[in-house]
C-alpha positions as CSV (number, residue, x, y, z in Angstrom):
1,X,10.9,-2.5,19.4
2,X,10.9,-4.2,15.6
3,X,14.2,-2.2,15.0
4,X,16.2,-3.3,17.8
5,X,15.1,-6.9,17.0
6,X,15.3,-7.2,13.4
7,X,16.3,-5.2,10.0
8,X,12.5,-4.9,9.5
9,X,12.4,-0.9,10.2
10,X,15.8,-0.3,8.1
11,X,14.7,-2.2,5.1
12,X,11.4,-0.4,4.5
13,X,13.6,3.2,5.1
14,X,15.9,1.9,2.4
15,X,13.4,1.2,0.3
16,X,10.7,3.6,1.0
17,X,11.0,5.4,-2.3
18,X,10.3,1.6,-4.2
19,X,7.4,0.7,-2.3
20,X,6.0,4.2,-2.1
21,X,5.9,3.9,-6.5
22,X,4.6,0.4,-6.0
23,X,1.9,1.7,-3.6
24,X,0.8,4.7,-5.5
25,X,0.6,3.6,-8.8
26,X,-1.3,0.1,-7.7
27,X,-3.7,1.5,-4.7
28,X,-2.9,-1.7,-3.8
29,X,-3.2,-2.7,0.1
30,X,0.1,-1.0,2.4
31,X,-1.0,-3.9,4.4
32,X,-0.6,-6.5,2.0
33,X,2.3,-5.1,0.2
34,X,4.9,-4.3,2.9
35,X,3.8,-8.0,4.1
36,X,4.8,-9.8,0.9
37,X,8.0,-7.3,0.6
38,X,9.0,-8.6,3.9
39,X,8.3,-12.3,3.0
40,X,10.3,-11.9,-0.5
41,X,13.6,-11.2,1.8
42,X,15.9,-14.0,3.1
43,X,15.5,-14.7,6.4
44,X,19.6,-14.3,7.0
45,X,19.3,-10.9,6.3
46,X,16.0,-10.0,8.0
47,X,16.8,-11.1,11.3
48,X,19.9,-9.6,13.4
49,X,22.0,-12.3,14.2
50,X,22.7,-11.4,18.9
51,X,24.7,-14.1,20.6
52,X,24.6,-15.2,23.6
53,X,26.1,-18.1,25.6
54,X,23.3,-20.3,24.8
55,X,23.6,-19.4,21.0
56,X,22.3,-17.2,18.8
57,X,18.7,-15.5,19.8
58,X,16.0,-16.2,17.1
59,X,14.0,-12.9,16.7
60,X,10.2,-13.1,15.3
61,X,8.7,-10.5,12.9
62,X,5.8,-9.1,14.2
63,X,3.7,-8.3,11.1
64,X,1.5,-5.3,12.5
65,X,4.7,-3.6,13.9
66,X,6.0,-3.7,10.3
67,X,2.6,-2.5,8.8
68,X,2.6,0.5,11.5
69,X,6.5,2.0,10.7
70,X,5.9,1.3,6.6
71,X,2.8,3.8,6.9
72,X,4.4,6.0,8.8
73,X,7.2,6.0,6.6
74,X,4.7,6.3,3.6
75,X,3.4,8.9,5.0
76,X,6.7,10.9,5.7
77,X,7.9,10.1,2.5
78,X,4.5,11.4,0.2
79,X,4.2,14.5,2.4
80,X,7.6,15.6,0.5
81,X,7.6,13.9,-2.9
82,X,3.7,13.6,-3.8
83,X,4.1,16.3,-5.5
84,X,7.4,16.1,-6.5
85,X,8.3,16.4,-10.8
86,X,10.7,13.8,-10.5
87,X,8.4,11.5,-8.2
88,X,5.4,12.1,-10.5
89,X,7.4,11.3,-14.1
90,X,8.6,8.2,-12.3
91,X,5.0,6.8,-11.4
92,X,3.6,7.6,-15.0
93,X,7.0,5.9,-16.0
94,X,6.4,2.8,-13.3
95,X,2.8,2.2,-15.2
96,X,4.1,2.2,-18.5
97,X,6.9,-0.3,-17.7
98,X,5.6,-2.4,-15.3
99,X,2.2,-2.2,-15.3
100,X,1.5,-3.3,-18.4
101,X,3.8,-7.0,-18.6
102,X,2.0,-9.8,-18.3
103,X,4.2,-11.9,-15.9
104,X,1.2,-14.7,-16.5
105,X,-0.7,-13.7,-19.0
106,X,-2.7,-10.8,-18.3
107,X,-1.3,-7.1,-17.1
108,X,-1.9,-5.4,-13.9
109,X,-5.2,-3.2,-15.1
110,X,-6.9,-6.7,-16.0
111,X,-6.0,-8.0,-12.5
112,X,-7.8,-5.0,-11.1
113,X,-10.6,-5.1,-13.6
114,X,-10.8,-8.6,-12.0
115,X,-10.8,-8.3,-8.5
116,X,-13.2,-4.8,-8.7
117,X,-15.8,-6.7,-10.2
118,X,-15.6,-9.8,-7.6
119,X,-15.3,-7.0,-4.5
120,X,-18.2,-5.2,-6.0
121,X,-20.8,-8.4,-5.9
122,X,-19.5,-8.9,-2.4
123,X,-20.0,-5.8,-1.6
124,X,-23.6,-5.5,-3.1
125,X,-24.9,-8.5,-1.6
126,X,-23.8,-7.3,1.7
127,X,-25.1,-4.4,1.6
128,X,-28.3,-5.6,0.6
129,X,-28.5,-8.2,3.5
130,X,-28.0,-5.5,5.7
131,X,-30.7,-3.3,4.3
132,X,-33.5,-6.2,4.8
133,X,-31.9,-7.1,8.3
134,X,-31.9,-3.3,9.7
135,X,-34.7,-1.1,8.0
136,X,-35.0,2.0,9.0
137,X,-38.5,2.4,11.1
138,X,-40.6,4.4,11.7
139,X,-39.9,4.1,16.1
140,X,-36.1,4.4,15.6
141,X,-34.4,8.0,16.6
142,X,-32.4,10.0,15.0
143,X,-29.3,8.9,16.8
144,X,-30.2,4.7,16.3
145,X,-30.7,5.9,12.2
146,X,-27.3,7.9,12.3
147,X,-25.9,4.6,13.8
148,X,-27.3,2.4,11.1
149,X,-26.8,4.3,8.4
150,X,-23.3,4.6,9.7
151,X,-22.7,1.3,9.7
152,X,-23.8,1.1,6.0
153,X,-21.8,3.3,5.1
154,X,-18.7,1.2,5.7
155,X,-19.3,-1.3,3.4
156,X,-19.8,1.2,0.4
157,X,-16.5,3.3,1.5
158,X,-13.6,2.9,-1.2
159,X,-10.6,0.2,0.2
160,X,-7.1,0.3,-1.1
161,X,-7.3,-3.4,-2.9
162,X,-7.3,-6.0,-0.9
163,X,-8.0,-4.1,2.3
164,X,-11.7,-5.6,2.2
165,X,-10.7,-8.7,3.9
166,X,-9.6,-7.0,6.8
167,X,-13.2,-5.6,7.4
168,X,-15.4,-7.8,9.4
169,X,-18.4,-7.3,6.7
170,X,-15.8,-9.5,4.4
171,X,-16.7,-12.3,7.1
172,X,-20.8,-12.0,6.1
173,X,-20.8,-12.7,2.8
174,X,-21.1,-16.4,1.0
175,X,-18.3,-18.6,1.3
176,X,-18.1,-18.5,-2.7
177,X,-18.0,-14.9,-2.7
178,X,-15.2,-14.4,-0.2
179,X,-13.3,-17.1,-1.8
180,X,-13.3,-15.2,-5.9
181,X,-12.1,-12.1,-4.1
182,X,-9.1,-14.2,-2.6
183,X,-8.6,-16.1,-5.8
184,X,-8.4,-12.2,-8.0
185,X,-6.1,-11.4,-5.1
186,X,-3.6,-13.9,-5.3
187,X,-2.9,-13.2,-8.7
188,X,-2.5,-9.5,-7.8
189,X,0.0,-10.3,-4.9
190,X,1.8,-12.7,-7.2
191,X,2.1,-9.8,-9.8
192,X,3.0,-7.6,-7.5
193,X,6.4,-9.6,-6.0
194,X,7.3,-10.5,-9.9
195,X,7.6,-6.0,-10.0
196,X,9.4,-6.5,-5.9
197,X,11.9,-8.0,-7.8
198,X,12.5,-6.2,-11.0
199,X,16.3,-5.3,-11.0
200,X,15.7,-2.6,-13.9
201,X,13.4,-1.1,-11.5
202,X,16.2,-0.2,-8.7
203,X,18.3,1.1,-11.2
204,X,15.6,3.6,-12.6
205,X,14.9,4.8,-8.3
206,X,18.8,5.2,-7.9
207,X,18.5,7.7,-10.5
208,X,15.3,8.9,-9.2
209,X,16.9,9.7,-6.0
210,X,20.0,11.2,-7.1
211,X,18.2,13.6,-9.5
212,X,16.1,14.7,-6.1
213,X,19.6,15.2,-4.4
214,X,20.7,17.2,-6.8
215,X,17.6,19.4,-7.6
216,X,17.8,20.2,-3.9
217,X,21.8,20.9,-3.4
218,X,20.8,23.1,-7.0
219,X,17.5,24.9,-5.9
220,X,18.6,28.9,-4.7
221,X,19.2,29.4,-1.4
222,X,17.0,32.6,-1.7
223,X,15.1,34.9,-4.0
224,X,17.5,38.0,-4.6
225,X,15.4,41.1,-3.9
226,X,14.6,43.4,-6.9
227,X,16.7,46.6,-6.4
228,X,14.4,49.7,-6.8
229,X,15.5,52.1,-9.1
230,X,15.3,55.8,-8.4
231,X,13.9,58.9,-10.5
């Protein structure tokens, strides 16, 4: 398991609450963004150093195990904050602060603005081609059209950004076309590691969390029941 091999599945626990803001206030790609959080760590503290007599063993990161215990950890971690006061102030906080620098000229909505309009041409064309290639007819049954329209549906269903590429659809669509979506996106992820490694950022969760800690140790135990009084 990733955990026994590397600090892969203690990382993304230790920095859960970071990458859960990130997440949320971006609807950028868990899949993307747990892989370039990953990639922004030095390798000497990724990778547990076990010796043996031959030397040290060299333990590989398996991206997909990573992807699987950060959304399960995402998960965990919305299920009791989402709806959290503190959690919430933070992310409208996050978008004020970070969202709005322009690390290379433009902020994080005109990235987005960006790569929407280039997904959304791939998207049409697409779905187009796939109209003309499977029409409904009139010798198809129910369950063939239920099928096809199915399958059509996919291509209209909302992605996180940047989950599009990992769609096979992506695949049918011009060369030119696939390549502006990847072009919008590397500016996103490049965006999105200049926030990874904000240092005002961790202070502002360290004080996140420790207001959470003590609005639980503070919240009553119990409601007191109202005493009845007699006549």
């Amino acid at each position: 398991m990733i955990k026994k091999k590397n600090n892969t599945y203690h990382l993304i626990k230790k920095n859960i609450a970071k990458l859960a803001i990130i997440q949320q206030a971006t609807e950028f790609s868990p899949q993307r963004l747990i892989t370039i959080f990953l990639k922004n760590i030095p390798t000497d503290d990724l990778l547990l150093q076990k010796k043996t007599k031959d030397g040290y063993w060299d333990w590989k990161l398996a991206n997909n195990t990573a992807y699987k215990y950060f959304k399960k950890e995402l998960s965990t971690y919305l299920k009791k904050n989402l709806e959290d006061a503190s959690f919430r102030t933070m992310k409208e906080q996050f978008k004020i602060n970070y969202l709005t620098k322009d690390y290379f000229g433009e902020n994080y909505a005109s990235l987005a603005d960006n790569y929407f309009t280039q997904e959304q041409i791939l998207k049409n064309f697409v779905r187009e081609a796939f109209i003309s290639v499977y029409p409904i007819t009139p010798e198809m049954t129910p369950t063939e059209v239920a099928v096809r329209n199915q399958r059509l549906g996919k291509i209209s269903v909302q992605h996180w950004i940047g989950d599009i590429t990992n769609y096979n659809y992506f695949n049918d669509a011009p060369g030119f076309m696939m390549k502006n979506v990847q072009q919008t996106l590397q500016y996103i992820d490049l965006y999105i590691l200049n926030i990874l490694n904000e240092k005002q950022l961790d202070h502002e969760l360290m004080k996140l969390s420790t207001n959470q800690r003590l609005e639980t140790r503070l919240a009553p135990k119990h409601t007191p029941k109202t005493k009845i009084q007699k006549i």
